[in-house]
PyMOL Python script that loads the backbone (N, CA, C, O; Angstrom):
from pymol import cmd

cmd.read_pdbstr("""\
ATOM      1  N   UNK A   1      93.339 101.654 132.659  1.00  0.00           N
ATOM      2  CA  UNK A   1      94.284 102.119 131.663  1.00  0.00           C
ATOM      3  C   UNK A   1      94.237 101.159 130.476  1.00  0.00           C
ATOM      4  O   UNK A   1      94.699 100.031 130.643  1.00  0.00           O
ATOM      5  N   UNK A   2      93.718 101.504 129.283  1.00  0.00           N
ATOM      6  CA  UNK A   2      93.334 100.943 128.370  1.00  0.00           C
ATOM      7  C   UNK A   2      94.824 100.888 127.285  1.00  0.00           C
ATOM      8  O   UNK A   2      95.659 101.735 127.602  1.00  0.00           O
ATOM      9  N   UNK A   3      95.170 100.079 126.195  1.00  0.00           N
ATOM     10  CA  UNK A   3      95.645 100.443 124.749  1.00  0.00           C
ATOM     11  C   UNK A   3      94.872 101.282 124.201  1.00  0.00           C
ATOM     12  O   UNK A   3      93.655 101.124 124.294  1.00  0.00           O
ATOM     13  N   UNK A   4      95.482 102.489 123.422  1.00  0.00           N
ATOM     14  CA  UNK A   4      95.185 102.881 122.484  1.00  0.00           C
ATOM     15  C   UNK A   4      95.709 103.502 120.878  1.00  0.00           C
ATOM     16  O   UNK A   4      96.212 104.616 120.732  1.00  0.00           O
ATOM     17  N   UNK A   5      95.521 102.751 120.025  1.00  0.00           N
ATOM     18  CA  UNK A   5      96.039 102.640 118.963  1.00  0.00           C
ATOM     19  C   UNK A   5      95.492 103.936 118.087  1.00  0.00           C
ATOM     20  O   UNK A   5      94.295 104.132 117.875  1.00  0.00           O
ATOM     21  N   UNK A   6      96.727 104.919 117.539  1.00  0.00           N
ATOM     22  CA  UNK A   6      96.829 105.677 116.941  1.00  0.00           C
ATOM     23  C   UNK A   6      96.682 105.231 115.188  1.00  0.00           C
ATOM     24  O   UNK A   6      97.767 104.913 114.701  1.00  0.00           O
ATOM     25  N   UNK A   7      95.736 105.188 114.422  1.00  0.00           N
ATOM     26  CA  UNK A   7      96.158 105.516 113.071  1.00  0.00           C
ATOM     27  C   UNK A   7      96.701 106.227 112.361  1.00  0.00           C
ATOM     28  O   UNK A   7      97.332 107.018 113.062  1.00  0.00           O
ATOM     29  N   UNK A   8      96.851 106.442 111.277  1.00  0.00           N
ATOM     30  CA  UNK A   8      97.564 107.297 110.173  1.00  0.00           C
ATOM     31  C   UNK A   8      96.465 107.007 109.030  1.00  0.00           C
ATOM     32  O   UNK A   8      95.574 106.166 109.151  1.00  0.00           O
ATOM     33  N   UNK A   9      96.672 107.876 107.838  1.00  0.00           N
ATOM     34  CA  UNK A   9      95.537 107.863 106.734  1.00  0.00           C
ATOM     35  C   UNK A   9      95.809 106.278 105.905  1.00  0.00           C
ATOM     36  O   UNK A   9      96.805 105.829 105.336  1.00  0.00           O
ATOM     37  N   UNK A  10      94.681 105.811 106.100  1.00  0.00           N
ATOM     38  CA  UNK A  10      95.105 104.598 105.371  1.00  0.00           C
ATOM     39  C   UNK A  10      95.077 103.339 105.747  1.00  0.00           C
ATOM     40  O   UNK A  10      94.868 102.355 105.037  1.00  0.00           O
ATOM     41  N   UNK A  11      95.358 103.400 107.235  1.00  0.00           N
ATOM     42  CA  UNK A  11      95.005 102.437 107.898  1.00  0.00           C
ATOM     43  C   UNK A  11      93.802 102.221 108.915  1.00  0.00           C
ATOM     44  O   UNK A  11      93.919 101.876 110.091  1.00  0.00           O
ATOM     45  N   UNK A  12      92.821 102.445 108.345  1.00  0.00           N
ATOM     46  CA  UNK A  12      91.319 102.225 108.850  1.00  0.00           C
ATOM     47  C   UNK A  12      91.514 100.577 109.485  1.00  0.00           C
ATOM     48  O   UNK A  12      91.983  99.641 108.837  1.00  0.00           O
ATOM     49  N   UNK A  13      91.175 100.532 110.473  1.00  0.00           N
ATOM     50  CA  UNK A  13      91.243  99.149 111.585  1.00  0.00           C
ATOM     51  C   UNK A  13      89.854  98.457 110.455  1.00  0.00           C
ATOM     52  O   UNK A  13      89.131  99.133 109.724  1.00  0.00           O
ATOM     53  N   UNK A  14      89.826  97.089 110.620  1.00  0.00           N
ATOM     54  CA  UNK A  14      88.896  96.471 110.258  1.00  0.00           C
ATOM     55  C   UNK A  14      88.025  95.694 111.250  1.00  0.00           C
ATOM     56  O   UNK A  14      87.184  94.991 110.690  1.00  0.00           O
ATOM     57  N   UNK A  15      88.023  95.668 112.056  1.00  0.00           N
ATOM     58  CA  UNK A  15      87.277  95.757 113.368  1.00  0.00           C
ATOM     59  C   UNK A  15      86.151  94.252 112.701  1.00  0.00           C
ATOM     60  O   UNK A  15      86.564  93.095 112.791  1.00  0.00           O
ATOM     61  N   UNK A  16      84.979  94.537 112.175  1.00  0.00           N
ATOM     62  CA  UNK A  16      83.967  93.333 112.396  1.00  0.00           C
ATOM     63  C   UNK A  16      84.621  92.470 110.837  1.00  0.00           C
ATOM     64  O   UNK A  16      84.815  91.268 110.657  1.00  0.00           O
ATOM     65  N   UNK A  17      84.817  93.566 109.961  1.00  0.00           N
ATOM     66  CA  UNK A  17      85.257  92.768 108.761  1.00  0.00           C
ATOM     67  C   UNK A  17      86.574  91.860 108.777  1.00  0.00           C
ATOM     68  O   UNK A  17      86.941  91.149 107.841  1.00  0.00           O
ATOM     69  N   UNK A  18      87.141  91.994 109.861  1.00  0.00           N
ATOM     70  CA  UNK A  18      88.270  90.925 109.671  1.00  0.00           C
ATOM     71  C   UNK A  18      88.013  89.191 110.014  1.00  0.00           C
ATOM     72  O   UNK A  18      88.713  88.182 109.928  1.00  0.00           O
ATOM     73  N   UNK A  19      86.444  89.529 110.489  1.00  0.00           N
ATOM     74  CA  UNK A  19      86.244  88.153 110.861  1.00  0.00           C
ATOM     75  C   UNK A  19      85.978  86.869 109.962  1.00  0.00           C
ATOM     76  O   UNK A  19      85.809  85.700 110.308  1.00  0.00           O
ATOM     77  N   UNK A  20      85.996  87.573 108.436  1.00  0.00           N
ATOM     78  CA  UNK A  20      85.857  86.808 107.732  1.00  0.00           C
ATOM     79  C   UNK A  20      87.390  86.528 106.633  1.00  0.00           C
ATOM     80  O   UNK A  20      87.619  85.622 105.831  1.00  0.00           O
ATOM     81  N   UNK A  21      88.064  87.504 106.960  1.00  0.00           N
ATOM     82  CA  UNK A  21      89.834  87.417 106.269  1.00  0.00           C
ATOM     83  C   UNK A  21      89.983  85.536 106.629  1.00  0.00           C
ATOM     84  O   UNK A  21      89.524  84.872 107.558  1.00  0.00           O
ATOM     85  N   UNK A  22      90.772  85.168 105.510  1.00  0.00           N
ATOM     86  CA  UNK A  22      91.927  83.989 105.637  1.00  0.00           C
ATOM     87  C   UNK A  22      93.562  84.386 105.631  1.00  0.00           C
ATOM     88  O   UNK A  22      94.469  83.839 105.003  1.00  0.00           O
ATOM     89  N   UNK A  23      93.616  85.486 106.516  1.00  0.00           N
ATOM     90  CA  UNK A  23      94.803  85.933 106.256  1.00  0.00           C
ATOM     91  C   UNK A  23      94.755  86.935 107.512  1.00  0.00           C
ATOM     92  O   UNK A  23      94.352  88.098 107.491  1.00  0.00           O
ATOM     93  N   UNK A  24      95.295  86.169 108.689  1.00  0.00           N
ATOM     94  CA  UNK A  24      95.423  86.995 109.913  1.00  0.00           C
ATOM     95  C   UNK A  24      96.172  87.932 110.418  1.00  0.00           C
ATOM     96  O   UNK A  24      95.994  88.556 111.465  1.00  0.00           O
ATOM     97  N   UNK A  25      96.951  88.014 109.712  1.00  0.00           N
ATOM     98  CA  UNK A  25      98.296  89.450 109.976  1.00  0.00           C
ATOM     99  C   UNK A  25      97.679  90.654 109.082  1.00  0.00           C
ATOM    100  O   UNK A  25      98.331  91.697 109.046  1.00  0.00           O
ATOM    101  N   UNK A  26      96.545  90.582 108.407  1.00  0.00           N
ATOM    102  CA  UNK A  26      95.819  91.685 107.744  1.00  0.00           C
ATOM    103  C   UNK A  26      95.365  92.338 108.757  1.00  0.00           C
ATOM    104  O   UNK A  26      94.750  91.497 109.412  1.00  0.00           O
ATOM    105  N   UNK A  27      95.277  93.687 109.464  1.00  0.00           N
ATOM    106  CA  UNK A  27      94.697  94.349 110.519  1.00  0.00           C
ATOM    107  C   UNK A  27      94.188  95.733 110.001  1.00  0.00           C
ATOM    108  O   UNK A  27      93.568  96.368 110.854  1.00  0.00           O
ATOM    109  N   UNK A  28      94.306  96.264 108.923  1.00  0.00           N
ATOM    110  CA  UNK A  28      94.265  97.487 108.562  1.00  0.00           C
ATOM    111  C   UNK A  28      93.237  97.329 106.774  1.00  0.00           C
ATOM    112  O   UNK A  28      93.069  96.331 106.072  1.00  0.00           O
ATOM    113  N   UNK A  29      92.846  98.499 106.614  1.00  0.00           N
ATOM    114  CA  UNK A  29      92.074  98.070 105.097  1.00  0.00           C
ATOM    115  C   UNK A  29      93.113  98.385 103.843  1.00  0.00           C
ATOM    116  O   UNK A  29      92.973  97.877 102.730  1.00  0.00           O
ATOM    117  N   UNK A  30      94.220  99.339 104.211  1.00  0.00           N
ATOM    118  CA  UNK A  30      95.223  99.302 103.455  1.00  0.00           C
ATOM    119  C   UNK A  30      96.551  98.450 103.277  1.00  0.00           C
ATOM    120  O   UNK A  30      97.471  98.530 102.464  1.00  0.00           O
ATOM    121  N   UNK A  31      96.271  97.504 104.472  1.00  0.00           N
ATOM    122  CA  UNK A  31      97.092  95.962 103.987  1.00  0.00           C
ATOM    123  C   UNK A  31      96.296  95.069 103.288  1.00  0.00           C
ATOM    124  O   UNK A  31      96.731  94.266 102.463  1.00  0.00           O
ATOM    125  N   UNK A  32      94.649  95.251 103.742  1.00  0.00           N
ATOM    126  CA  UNK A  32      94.052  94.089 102.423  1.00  0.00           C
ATOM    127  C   UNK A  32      93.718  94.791 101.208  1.00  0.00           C
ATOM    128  O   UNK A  32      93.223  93.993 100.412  1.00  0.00           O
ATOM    129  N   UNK A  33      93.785  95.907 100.765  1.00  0.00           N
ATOM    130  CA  UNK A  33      93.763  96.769  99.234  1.00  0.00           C
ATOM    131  C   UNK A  33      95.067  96.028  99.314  1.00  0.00           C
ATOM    132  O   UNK A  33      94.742  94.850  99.163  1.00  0.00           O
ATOM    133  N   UNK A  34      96.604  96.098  99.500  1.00  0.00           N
ATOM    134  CA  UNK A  34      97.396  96.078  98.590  1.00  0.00           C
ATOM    135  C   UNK A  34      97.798  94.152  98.690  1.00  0.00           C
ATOM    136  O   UNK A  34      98.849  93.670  98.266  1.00  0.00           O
ATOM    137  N   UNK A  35      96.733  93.395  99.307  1.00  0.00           N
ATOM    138  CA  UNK A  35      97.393  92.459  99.437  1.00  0.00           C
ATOM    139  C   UNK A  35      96.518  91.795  98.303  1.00  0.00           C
ATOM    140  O   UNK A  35      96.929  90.910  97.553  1.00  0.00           O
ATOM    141  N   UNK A  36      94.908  92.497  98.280  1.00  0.00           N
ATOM    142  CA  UNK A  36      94.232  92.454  96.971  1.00  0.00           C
ATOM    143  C   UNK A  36      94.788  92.611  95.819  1.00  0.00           C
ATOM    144  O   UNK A  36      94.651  91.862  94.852  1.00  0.00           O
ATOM    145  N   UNK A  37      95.729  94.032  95.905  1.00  0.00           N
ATOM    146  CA  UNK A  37      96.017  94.179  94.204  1.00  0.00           C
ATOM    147  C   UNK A  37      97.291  93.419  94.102  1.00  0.00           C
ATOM    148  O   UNK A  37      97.588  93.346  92.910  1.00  0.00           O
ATOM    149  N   UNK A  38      98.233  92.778  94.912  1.00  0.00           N
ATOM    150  CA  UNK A  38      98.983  91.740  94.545  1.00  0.00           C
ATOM    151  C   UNK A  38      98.011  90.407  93.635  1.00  0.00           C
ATOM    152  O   UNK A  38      98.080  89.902  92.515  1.00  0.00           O
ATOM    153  N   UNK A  39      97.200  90.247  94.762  1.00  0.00           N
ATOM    154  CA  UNK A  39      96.345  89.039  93.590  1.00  0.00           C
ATOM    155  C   UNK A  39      95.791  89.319  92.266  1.00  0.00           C
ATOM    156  O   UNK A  39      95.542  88.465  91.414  1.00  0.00           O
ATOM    157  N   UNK A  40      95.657  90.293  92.183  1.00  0.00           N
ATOM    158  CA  UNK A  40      95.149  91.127  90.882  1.00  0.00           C
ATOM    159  C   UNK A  40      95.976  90.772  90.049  1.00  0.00           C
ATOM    160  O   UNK A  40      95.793  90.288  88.932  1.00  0.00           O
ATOM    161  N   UNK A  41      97.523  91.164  90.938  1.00  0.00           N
ATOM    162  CA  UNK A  41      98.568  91.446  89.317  1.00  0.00           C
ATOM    163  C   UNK A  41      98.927  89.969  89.431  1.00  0.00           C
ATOM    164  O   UNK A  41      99.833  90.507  88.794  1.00  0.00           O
ATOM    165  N   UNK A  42      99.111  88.930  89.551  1.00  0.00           N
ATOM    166  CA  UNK A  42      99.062  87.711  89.594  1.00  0.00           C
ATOM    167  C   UNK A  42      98.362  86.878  89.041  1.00  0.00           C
ATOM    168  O   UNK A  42      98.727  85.802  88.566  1.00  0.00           O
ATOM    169  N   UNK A  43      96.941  87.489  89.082  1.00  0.00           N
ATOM    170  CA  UNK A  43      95.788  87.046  88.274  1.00  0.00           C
ATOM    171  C   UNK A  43      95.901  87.096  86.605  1.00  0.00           C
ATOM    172  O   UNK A  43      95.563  86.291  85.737  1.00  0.00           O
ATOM    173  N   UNK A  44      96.696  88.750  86.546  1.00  0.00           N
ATOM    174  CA  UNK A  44      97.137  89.320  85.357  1.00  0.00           C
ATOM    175  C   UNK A  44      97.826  88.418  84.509  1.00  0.00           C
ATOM    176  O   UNK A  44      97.368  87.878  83.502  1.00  0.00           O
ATOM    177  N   UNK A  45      99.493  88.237  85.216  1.00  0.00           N
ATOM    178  CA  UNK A  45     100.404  87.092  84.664  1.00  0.00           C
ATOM    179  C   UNK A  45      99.874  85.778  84.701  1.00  0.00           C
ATOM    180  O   UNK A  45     100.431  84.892  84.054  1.00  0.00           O
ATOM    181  N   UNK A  46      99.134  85.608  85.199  1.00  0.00           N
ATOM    182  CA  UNK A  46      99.100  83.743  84.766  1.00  0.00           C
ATOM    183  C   UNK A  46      98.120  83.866  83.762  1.00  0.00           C
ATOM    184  O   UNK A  46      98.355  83.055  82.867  1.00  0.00           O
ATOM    185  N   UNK A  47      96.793  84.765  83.470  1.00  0.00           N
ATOM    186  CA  UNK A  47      96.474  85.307  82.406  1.00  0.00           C
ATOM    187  C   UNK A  47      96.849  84.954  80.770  1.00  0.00           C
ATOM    188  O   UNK A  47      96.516  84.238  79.825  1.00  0.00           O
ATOM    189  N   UNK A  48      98.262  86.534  81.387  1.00  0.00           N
ATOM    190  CA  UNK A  48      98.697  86.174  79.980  1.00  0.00           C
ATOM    191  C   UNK A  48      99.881  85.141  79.655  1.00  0.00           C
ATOM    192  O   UNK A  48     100.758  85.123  78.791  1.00  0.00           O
ATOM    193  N   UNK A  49      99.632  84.529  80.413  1.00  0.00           N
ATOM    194  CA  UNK A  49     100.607  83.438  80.423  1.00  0.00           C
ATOM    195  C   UNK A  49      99.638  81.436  79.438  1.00  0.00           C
ATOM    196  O   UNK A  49      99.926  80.317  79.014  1.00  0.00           O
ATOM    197  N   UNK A  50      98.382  82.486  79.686  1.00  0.00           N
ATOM    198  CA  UNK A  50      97.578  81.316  79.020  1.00  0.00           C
ATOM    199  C   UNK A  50      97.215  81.645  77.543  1.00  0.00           C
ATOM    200  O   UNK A  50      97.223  82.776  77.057  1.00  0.00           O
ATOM    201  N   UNK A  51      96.906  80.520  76.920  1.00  0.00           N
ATOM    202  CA  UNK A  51      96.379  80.810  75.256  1.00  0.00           C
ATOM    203  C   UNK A  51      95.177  80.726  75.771  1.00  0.00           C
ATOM    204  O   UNK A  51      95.173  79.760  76.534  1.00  0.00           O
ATOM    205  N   UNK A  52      93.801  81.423  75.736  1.00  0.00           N
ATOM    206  CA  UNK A  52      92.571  80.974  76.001  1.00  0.00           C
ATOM    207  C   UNK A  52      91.666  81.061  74.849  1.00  0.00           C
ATOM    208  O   UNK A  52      91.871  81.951  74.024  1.00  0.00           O
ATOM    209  N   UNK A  53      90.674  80.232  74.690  1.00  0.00           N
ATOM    210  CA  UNK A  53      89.579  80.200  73.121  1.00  0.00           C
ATOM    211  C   UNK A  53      88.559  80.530  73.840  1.00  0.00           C
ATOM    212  O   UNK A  53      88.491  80.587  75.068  1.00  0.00           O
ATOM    213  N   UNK A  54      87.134  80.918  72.451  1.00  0.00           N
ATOM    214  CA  UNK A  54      86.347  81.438  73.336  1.00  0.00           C
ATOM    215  C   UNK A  54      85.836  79.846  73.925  1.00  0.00           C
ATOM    216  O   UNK A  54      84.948  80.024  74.758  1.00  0.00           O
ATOM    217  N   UNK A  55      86.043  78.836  73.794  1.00  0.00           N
ATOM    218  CA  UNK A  55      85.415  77.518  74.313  1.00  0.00           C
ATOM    219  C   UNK A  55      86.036  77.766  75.922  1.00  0.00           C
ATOM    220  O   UNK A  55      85.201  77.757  76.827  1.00  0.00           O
ATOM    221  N   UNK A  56      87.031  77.916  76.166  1.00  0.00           N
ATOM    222  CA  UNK A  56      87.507  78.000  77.310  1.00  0.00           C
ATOM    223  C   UNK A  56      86.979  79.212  78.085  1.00  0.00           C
ATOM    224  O   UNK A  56      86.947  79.058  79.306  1.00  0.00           O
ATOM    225  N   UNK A  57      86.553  80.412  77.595  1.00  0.00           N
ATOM    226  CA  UNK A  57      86.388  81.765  78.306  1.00  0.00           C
ATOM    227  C   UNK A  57      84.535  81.440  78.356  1.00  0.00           C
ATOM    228  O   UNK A  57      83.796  82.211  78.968  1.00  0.00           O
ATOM    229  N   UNK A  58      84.172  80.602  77.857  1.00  0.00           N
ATOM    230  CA  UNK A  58      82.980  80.470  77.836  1.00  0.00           C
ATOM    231  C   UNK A  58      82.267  79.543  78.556  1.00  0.00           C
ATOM    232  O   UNK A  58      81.039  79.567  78.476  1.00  0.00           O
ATOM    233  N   UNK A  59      82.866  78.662  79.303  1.00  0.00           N
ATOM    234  CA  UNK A  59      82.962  77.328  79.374  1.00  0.00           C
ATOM    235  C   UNK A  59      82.786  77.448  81.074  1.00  0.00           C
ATOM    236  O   UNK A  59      83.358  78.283  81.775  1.00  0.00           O
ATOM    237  N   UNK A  60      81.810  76.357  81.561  1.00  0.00           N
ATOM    238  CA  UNK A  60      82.047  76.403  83.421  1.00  0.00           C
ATOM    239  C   UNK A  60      82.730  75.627  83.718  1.00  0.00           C
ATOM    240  O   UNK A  60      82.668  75.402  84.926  1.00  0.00           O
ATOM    241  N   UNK A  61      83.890  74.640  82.834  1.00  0.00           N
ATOM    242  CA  UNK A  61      84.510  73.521  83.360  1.00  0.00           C
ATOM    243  C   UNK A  61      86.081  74.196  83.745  1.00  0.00           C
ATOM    244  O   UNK A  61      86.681  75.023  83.059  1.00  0.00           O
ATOM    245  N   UNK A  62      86.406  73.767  84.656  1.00  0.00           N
ATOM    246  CA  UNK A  62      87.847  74.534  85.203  1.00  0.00           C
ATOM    247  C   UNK A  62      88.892  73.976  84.840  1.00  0.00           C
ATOM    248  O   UNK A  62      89.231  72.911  85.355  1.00  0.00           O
ATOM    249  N   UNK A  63      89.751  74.682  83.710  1.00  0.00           N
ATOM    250  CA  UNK A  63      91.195  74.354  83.144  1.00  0.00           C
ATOM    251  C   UNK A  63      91.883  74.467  84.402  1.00  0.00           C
ATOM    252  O   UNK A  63      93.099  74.285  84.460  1.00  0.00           O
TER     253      UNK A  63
END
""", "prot")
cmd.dss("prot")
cmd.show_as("cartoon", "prot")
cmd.util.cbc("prot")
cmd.orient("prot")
């Protein structure tokens, strides 16, 4: 008598790809899409939260 886990649309199991997550309560591909587009919009605000030149957008040294 095995577990067996029912999905719903959306939550595709990540089975071999989770072996590389830093973030272990991720189990599904629609908790790491939205845990992705949190970093996205985060990425966004600190963004525009910077003045950047093109010396800086051009540049490999890390502000």
């Amino acid at each position: 008598m095995g577990l067996t886990t029912e999905y719903i649309e959306g939550q595709t199991p990540l089975d071999e790809d989770k072996k590389g997550l830093r973030i272990p309560s991720i189990t599904t591909q629609k908790e790491l899409d939205e845990f992705e587009q949190l970093n996205i919009e985060k990425a966004t605000q600190w963004t525009l939260g910077k003045k950047l030149n093109a010396e800086h957008l051009f540049s490999q040294k890390n502000y």
